[in-house]
N, C-alpha and C positions, 0 to 999 in steps of 0.2 A: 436821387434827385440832384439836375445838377446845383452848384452855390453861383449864386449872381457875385462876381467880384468888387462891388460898387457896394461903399458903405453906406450902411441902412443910414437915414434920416430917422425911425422913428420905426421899431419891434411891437410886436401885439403875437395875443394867441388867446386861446379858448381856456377858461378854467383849467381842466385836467392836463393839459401839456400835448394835447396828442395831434393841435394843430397850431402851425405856427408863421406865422409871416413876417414881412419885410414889407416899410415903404421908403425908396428912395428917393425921396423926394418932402417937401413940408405939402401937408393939406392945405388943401383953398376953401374959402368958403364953408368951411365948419358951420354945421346945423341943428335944429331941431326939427323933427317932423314929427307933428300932431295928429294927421290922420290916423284913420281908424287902422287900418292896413297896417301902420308904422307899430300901434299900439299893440297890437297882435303880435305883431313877428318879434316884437321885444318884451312881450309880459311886463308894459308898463305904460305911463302916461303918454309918455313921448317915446323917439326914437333919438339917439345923441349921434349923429353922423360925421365922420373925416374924409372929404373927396379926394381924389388924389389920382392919375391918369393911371391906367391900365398898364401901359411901360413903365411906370415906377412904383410898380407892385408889383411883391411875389409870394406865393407860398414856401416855406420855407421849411416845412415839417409838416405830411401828410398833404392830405387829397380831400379835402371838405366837401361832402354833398351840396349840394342846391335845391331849394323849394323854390320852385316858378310860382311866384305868389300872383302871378298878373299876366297876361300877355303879353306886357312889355319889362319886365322885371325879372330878378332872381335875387334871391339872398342863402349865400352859403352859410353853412354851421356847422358845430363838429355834431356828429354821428356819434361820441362815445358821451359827452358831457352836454350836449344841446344846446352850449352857447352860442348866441346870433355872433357872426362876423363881419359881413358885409348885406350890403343891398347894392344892385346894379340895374339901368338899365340896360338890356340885348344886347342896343345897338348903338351903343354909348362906349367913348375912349375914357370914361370916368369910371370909377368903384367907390363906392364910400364903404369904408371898414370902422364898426360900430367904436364911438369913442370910448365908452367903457373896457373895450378889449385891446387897446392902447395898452403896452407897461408903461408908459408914464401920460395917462390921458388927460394929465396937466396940462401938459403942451402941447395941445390942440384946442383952445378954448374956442366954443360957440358961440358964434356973432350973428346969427339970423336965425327967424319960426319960420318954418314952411308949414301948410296944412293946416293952418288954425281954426279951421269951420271945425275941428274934431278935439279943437282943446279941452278940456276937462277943467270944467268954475273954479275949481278952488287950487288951480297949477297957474304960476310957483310957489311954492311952497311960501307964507310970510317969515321975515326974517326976527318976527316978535314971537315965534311958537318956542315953545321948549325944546331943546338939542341935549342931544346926551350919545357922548360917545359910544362904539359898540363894548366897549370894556368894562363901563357905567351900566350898564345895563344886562350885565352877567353877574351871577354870585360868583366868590374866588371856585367854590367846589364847580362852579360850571365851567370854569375857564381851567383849571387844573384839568379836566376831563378830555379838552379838545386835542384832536389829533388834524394837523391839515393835512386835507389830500390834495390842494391846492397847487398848479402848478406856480413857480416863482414867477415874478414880474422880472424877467429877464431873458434871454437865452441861454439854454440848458445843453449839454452834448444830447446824439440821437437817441443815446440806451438811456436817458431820465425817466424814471418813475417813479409814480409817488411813493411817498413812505407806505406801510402795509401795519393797519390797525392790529393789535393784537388783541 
């Protein structure tokens, strides 16, 4: 693969490490998409989307498959871990690369719904419900037991892999 010499703006990658990109550039227009189509391709209410041109984006570890979910659409994932990455249209100089798979999807915050005839009643979440960390909500014996196979919120050399459960 070659390396784009231009420092990333902003690294992302799929859970397990096995695909990884680069955008050169800050996203425009950060989203939400409520359709039903969005809700599918992300196993969840919404879809959290980063636009960003097609020239200021690159893969940068692996060759991600594509599901053509539309005629005028595709959205890439990885093949080993199933994480969504992107949604595009065809024939669009855009990509949106899913803001979840940001390493720091902080800094891309969403400013606009698209797709709302598919929102779901009781999204977003009220800010009076009970919150409990994920740490709160393991006993110490479940959290001494975990092992992550998780790739780092970072970039890693080519040979990275994950630790190997005994």
């Amino acid at each position: 693969m070659v390396r784009d010499p231009r420092h990333p703006h902003l690294t992302g990658g799929c859970q397990c490490g096995a695909v990884r990109y680069a955008l050169y550039a800050p996203p425009e227009r950060t989203h939400f998409w409520h359709c039903r189509m969005c809700q599918k391709a992300v196993g969840n209410v919404f879809a959290a989307l980063a636009p960003v041109r097609r020239t200021d984006f690159a893969w940068t570890r692996g060759d991600p498959p594509a599901f053509r979910s539309s005629t005028i659409a595709e959205r890439h994932y990885c093949a080993a871990c199933g994480t969504p990455l992107t949604f595009g249209y065809v024939d669009s100089e855009w990509i949106d690369v899913t803001i979840g798979s940001l390493d720091r999807p902080d800094l891309a915050p969403a400013g606009r719904h698209y797709g709302i005839e598919g929102r779901v009643a009781w999204e977003p979440l009220a800010d009076e419900w009970p919150a409990d960390t994920t740490e709160d909500e393991m006993t110490a014996d479940h959290r001494a037991r975990i092992v992550d196979f998780q790739h780092p919120d970072h970039d890693t050399p080519d040979d990275w892999t994950p630790p190997v459960s005994t």
